[in-house]
N, C-alpha and C positions, 0 to 999 in steps of 0.2 A: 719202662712200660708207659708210665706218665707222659715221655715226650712222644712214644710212638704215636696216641692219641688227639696228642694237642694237633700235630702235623694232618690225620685223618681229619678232624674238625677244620683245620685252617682251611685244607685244600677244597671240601666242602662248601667251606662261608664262600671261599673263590668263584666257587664251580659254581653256585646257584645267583652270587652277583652278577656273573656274567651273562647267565641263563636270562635273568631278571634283564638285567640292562640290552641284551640282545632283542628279548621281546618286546620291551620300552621304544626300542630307536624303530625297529618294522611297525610298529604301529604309529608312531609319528612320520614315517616316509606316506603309510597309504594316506593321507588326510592332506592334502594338495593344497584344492581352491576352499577362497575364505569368504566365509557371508556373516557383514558386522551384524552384533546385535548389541544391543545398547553400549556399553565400553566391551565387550568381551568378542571373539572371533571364534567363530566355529568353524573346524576347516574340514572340505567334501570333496572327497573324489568321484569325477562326472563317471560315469559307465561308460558313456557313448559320446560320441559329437555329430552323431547321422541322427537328422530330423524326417520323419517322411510325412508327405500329404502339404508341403510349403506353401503357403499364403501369405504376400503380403498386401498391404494398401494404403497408399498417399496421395494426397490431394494439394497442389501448390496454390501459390496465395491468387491465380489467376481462376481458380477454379479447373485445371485436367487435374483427371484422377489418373493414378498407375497403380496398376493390378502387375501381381507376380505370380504366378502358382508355377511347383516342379514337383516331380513327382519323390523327388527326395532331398534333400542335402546337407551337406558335413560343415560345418564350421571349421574357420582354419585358429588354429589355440594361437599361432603367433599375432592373430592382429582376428579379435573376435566378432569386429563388426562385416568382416569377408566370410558370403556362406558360398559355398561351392554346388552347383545344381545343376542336376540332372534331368533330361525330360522335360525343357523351359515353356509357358506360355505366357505373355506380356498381353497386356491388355492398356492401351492409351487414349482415354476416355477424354477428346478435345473437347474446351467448353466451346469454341466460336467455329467446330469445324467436325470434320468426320473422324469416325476412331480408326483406332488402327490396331494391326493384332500381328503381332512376333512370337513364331516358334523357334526352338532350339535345341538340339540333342545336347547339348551343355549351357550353363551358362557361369559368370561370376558374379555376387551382387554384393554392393555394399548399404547395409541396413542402416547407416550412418547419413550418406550425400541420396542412396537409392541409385548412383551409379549402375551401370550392367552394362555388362559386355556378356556377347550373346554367341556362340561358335559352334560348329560344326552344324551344316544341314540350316542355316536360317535361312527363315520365310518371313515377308514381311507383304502384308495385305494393307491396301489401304485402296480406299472408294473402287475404280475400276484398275487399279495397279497393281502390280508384283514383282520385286524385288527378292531374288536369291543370291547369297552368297556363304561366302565360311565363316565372316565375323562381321559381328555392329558392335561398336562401341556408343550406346545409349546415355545422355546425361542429362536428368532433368534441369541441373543450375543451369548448362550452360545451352539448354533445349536446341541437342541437336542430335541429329543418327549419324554414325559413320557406319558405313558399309563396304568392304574390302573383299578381298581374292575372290575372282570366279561371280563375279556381278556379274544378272540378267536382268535387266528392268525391261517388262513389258506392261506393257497398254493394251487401248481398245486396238488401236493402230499401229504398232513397232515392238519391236523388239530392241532391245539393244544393249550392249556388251561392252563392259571398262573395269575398271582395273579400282575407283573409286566413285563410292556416290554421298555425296554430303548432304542432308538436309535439316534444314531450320524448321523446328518444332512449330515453333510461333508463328515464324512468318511467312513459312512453305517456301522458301528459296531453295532452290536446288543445283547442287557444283557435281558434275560429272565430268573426268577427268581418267588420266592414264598417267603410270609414276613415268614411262619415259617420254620425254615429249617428240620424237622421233615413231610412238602409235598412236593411232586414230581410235575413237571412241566408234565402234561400229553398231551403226542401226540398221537396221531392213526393214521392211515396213509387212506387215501379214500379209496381205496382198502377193508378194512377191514370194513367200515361203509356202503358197497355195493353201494357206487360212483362211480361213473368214473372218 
């Protein structure tokens, strides 16, 4: 009888270490990210990685400001200074020169360099110009716009249609081009498309 009981206890103490040690380890998995505090770390699991209503704002050592706002976006967990955005509006506040304004049904930015790449549906406004295509690659160090597939740059006076349009931030040079060199950068001029 004696041993029947010890066996019933044994498998008991068993059952409830394990019980114990099972709830122990699920509560150390949900506690992920760590935020130190003095020698000790407290570790927090994020809910979400969607931000909505995104703002940001920098200003470089020449004086332009860059405005970002989208109407929402995720943070990518493998590399956290890349937020991912949707709904994009750029605002580039020249100090020696006109602003200029970039929309975008998507965009990528990095909170880090303020890199942005800008894709699907960009628009790109500046004094009397406009500039459509599918993607800019924006970069404040290295102050320049790339502008690729399905470029329209039009003026007061033309239109015109290539494959890339490069431009310098700073010093407003601008390289329009085509990746084959066998097509022509094609302009028309308003006039001829019965514009005004």
């Amino acid at each position: 009888m004696v041993s029947k009981k010890i066996v019933i206890i044994f498998f008991i103490i068993i059952f409830l270490g394990i019980f114990f040690l099972f709830f122990y380890l699920k509560l150390e998995k949900k506690n992920k990210v760590s935020l130190p505090i003095a020698e000790e770390t407290i570790e927090i699991v994020p809910k979400s990685n969607i931000i909505k209503d995104i703002n940001y704002s920098t200003k470089d050592a020449d004086g332009n400001e860059y405005i970002i706002t989208a109407l929402q976006g995720e943070i990518d967990y493998s590399n956290t200074d890349i937020i991912f955005l949707t709904k994009v509006k750029a605002f580039i506040n020249l100090a020696n020169s006109e602003n200029i304004t970039i929309t975008s049904d998507y965009g990528k930015y990095n909170s880090n360099n303020f890199d942005t790449i800008f894709s699907k549906n960009v628009i790109i406004n500046y004094l009397e110009n406009g500039i459509t295509g599918e993607y800019l690659d924006f970069s404040m160090i290295r102050n320049s716009m790339i502008i690729s597939k399905n470029v329209v740059y039009t003026n007061v006076e033309n239109i015109l249609r290539a494959d890339v349009v490069e431009i310098n931030i700073k010093t407003k040079d601008t390289k329009i081009f085509m990746y084959e060199a066998n097509k022509k950068v094609n302009i028309k001029s308003k006039d001829q498309n019965g514009d005004n």
